[in-house]
N, C-alpha and C positions, 0 to 999 in steps of 0.2 A: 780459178777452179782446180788448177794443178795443186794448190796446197790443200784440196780435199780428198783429191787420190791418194796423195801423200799419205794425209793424216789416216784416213781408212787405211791405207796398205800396213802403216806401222800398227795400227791396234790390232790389226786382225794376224799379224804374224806375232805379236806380244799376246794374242791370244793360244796361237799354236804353242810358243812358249811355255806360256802357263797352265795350258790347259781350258782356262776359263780367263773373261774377265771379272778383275775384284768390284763387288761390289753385287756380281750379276749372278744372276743361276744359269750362265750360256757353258755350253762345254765344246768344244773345238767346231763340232757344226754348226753350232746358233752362231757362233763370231762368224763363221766364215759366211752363214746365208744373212745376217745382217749386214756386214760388211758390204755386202751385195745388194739388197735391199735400198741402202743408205745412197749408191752410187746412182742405182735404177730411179730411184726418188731423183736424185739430184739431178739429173738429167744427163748426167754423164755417160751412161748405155742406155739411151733408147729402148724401149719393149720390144721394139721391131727388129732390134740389133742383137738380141740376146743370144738367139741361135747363133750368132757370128762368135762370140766369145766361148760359148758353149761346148768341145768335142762329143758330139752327142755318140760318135763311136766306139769312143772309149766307154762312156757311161752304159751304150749298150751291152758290149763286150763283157762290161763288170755284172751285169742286171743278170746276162744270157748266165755268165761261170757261177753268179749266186744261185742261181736255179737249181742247176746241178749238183751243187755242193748241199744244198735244202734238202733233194733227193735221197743221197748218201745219209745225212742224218737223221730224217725221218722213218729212212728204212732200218734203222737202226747199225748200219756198217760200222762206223768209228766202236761204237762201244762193245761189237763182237770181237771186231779184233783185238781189243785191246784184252780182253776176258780169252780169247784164244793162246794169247803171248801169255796170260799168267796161269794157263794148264800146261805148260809145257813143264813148269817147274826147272829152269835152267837157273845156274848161278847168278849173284845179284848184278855180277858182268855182265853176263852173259844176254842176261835181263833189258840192262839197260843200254846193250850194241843193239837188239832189236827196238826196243821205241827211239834210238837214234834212227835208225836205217827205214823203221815205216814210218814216223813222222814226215822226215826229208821225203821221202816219194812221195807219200801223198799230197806235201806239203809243195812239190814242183808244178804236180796236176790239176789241187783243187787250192782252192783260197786259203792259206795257212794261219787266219783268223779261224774260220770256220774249224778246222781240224785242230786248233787248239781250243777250242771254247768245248768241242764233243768228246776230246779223248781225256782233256783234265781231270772231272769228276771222277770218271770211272776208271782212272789211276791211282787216284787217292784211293777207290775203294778195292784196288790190285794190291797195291800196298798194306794199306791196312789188316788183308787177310791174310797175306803170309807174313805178315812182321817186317816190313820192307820199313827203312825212312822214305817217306815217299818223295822229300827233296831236291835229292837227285834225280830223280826220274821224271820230276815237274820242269827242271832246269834245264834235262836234256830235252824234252818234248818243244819245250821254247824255243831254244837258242836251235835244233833240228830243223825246226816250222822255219827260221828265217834262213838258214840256210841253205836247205831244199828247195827253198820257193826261187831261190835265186838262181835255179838252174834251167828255169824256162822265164816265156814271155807273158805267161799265163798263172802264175805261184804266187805275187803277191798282188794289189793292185798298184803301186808304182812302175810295176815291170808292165803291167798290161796300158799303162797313160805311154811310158817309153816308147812302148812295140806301136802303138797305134800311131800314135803323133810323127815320128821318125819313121813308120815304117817299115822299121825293121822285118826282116826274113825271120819266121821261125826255126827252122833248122840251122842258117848260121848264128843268129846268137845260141843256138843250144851248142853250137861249136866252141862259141867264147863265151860259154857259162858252165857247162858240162862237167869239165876235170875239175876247176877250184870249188866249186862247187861240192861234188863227192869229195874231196880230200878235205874240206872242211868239214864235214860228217863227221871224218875220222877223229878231225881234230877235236870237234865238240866230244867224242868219245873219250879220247884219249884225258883231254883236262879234265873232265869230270869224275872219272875211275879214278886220276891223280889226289884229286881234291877231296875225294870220301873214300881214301882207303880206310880202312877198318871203323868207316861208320854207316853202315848200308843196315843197322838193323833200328828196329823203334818201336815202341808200342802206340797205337792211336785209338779211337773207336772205329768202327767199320761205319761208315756215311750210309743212310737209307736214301738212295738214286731211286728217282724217276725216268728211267731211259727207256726210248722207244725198244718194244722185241726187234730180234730180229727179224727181215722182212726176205727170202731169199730173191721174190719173184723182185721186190721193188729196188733192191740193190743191182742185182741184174740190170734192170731196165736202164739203171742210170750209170752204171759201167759200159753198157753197150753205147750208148750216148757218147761218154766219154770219150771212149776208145774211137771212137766215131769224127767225134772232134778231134782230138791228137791227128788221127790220119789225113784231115782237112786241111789241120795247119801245116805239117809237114809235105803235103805231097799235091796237095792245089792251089789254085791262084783264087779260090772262093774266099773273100774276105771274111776276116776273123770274126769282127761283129753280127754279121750276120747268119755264119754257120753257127753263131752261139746262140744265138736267137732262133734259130731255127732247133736246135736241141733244147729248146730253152720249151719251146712249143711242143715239141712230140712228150716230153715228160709229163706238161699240164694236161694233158688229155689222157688223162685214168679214171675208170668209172669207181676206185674205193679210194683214191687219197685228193679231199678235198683239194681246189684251189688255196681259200686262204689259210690252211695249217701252210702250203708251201710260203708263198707272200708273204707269212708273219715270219721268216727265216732269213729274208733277203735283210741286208746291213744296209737301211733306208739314211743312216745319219751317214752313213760313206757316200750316198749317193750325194744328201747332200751337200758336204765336206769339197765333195769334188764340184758342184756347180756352183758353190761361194766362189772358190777359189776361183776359178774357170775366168770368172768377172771379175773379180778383182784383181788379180795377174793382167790380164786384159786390157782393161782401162788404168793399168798402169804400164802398160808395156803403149797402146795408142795415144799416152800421152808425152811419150817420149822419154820417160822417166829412167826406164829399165834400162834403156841403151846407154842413159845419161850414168847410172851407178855401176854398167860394165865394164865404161870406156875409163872412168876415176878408177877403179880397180885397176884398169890396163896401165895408166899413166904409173902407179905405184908398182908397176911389176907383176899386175896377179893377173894374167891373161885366161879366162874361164874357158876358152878354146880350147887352149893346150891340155893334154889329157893328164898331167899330172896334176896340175894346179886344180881340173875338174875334179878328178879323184881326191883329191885332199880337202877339196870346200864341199862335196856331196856328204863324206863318210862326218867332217864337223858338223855343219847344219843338218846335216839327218840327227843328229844328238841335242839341235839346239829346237830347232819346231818339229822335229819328227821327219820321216819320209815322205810322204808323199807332199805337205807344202815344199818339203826342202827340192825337189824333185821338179815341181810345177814350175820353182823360180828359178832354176837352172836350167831347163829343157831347153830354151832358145841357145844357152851356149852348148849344148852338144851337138851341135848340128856337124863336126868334123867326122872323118875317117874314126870309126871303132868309137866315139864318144857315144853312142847309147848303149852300151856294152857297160864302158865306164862308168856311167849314173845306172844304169843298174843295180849291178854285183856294190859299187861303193856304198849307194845310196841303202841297199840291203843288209851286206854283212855287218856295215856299221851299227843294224839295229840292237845288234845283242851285245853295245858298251853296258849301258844302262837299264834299267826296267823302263823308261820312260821312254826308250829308244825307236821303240815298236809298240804298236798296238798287240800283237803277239803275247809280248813279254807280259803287258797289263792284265792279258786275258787269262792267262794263268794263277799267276800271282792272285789276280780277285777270286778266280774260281777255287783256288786252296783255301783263300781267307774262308770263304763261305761254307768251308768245309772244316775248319778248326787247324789249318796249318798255314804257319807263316812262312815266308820267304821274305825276309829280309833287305833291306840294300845292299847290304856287304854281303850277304851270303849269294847274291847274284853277282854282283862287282866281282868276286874270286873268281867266278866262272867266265862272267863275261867276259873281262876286260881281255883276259889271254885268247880267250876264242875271236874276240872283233880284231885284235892286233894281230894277231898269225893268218885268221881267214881272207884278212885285206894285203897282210904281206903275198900269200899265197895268189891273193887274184890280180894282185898288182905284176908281180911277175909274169903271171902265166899273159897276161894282157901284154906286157911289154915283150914276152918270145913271138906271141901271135903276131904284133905288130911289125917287128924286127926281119918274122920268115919272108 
């Protein structure tokens, strides 16, 4: 029966690989909840067992922050500010230091999916009115989303499976996420200003957007929430899942913004991406398997303890199946001193090698296609590759002074 965990484990991470498998119409959640499905049939997790494989903390944590981030969009917040940045009428610099600087925030606070699926559109249609390429500015929103989100526990959802699973303290990993973090900002600023000098201008059509108005009362409501949660995680021992759930509750109780316009906003295939995996990882880790392919890695030298070795297999495999499988299958070895710090930030900044690297990057890139502009592999690879090499030198270091003082 070991060689059916086996066999499911490999197709379902050949599925994170590909995206899909060939032949099938699954896309990374149908593999990962067949995968699961396949094991539960088999008998290999029990029904009665599933909650044991399951962090249903985590899953709440993500359910409670999707809420919140629903709120923000329906109230229409992402697409004011982004329409506010383009009355200022500042340089095309100058332009694009601000959607660096409020992607990354918002991108630490709220799910950095979410705030790139809402600010993309109505960039294209920033651009498009003053003659902007809108390019770079889609490039910087992306590669901003991933590494803002890497400066809390709560910015993407790998960092919130990290922060739950391990435990982690909110305020010290903002300790050991904080500085490389903003200095990667820069840095995504700095290569991108490099890479379109003297090409910031462009003709396009102007895109006809469907965006919610702005709402001031309903934006309120869910800033207040926000801010409300931030001072939860920083300053009480109320667990995270449940103060997010509890904000998660006082926003669905509005007498003019339905329930399901909220519900149709939560990322249901993440939900369930993460409880494929949850079983599958599982029942290959209760079968002995996981420990059996650590210890063969140890024998050849590659100790996943050790935080270098973690940091250089997280930042790879986040490139090979994405973050968060890459994440799932390494969490048992960061169980050291400063190892969920490590699969973090590595696991994170690695996302902006490739388009494929993050879900982030896809959600751009599709929402320009939809809109009449491309973004290329190579026109991301120029950006990327300098920003995941400098941002992971940079947090490599700063990791190793922290650990050192």
């Amino acid at each position: 029966m070991n060689g059916l965990v086996l066999a499911v484990f490999g197709l379902v991470y050949l599925g994170m690989i590909l995206g899909r498998l060939p032949g099938l119409a699954l896309d990374r959640s149908g593999v990962a909840l067949l995968g699961a499905i396949v094991l539960v049939a088999a008998g290999r997790l029990p029904m009665g067992q599933v909650d044991q494989a399951v962090d249903m903390p985590t899953l709440a944590l993500l359910f409670g922050l999707m809420i919140v981030s629903a709120q923000f969009r329906l109230g229409g917040f992402y697409s004011w500010v982004v329409r506010r940045l383009a009355a200022l009428r500042h340089s095309p610099q100058v332009l694009l230091a601000q959607i660096v600087a409020v992607s990354g925030v918002l991108s630490s606070l709220l799910a950095n999916d979410i705030v790139c699926l809402a600010m993309a559109p109505v960039l294209v249609e920033l651009c498009a009115r003053r003659g902007l390429n809108p390019v770079p500015y889609l490039l910087g929103l992306a590669c901003a989303a991933n590494v803002g989100s890497a400066a809390t526990l709560i910015g993407n959802p790998q960092n919130m499976l990290i922060g739950q699973v391990l435990g982690l303290s909110f305020p010290g990993y903002l300790a050991d996420a904080l500085a490389p973090a903003t200095a990667g900002l820069a840095v995504v600023w700095l290569v991108i200003a490099g890479s379109f000098r003297g090409r910031w201008s462009a003709s396009i059509p102007v895109p006809a957007l469907d965006t919610p108005p702005f709402d001031l009362w309903q934006t309120a409501k869910g800033a207040v929430v926000l801010l409300g949660l931030v001072a939860a995680f920083l300053f009480s021992s109320w667990p995270r899942e449940v103060a997010a759930l509890a904000g998660a509750g006082l926003l669905l109780c509005s007498r003019r913004m339905r329930t399901n316009r909220v519900l149709a906003l939560v990322d249901w295939p993440l939900l369930v991406l993460f409880t494929g995996l949850f079983v599958v990882n599982y029942c290959l880790a209760q079968a002995g398997l996981l420990a059996r392919m650590t210890g063969g890695l140890a024998d050849l030298g590659v100790d996943l303890g050790h935080p270098a070795w973690l940091f250089g297999a997280s930042a790879a495999l986040s490139n090979l199946v994405s973050n968060v499988p890459a994440v799932m299958l390494l969490l048992p070895s960061a169980t050291g001193p400063g190892g969920g710090a490590v699969l973090a930030l590595s696991s994170t900044l690695a996302g902006n090698l490739f388009i494929v690297g993050s879900i982030a990057n896809i959600i751009v890139v599709d929402q320009a296609a939809r809109l009449g502009v491309r973004i290329s592999w190579g026109q991301h690879a120029r950006v990327g590759v300098p920003v995941t090499l400098i941002t992971l030198a940079l947090a490599a270091g700063w990791l190793w002074l922290r650990q050192a003082a």
